[in-house]
C-alpha positions, 0 to 999 in steps of 0.5 A: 023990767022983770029979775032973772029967776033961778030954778034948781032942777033935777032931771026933769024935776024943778027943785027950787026957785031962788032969785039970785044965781049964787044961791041957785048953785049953793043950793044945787051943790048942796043937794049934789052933796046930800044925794050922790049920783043925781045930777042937779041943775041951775036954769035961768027963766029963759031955760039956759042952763047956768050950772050943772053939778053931779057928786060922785056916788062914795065908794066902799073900800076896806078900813085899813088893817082888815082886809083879808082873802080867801084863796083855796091854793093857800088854804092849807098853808100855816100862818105863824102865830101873831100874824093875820092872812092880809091877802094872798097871791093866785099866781103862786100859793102864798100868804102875805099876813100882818103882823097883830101888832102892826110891827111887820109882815111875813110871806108865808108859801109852802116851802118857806116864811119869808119877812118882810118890813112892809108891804112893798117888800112883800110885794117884791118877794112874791113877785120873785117868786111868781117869776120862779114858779113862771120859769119852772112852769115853762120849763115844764111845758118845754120838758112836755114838749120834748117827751111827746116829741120822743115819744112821737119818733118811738113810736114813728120807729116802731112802726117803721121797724114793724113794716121792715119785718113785715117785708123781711117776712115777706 
């Protein structure tokens, strides 16, 4: 009676051949490990797959304490000594830095410098602020809207006024 073999494959590649299943899967976990993103696959010699393994390709992501944004709205804001820009917020001109020696954080705007014990906090104060800079922003729009409304009725008058004197002159 013939033993089952074990073939590894990858995609359509046979990698190796063990004789036991265990050592199959061993061995297609280990090169899922050693080649991220490549699918790697456990058949019997009769072809039914037994296993299949796929890792997850590392991501990249910053070390903590060196990240930091660029953003032109925040350019020409001053961030106190001591402190490095962490990132910033496009909805509103703000800076959120670090302190140097990792003891706080400050929300730096235009118009003011705000402290913050961590990044939480500083999330808070700048939501706060984006919602203000919302309202202030809606109230400029309805203010708009209001002007060009007058504006449409003065000159609406006008040519009313206009015609009248046109047929007081008629």
């Amino acid at each position: 009676m013939p033993s089952t073999k074990y073939s590894v494959r990858n995609g359509d590649v046979e990698v190796d051949t063990k004789s036991s299943k265990q050592s199959a899967v061993n061995l297609a976990d280990k090169l899922a490990d050693e080649n991220r993103g490549e699918t790697f696959q456990v058949f019997t010699s009769a072809g039914t797959e037994v296993h299949s393994v796929t890792r997850k390709p590392q991501g990249s992501h910053a070390a903590p304490w060196t990240r930091t944004d660029s953003n032109p709205k925040v350019d020409d804001l001053v961030i106190p000594a001591g402190f490095t820009v962490a990132y910033t917020r496009s909805r509103i001109p703000a800076a959120v830095a670090r302190a140097n020696d990792k003891s706080g954080w400050v929300v730096v705007t235009p118009d003011e410098t705000f402290e913050a014990k961590d990044t939480i906090e500083a999330r808070q104060i700048t939501n706060e602020l984006g919602e203000k800079a919302r309202i202030a922003r809606d109230e400029a729009k309805q203010a708009a809207k209001v002007a060009k409304a007058q504006e449409r009725a003065d000159a609406k008058a006008a040519k009313e006024a206009e015609q009248a004197a046109e047929v007081d002159a008629a």
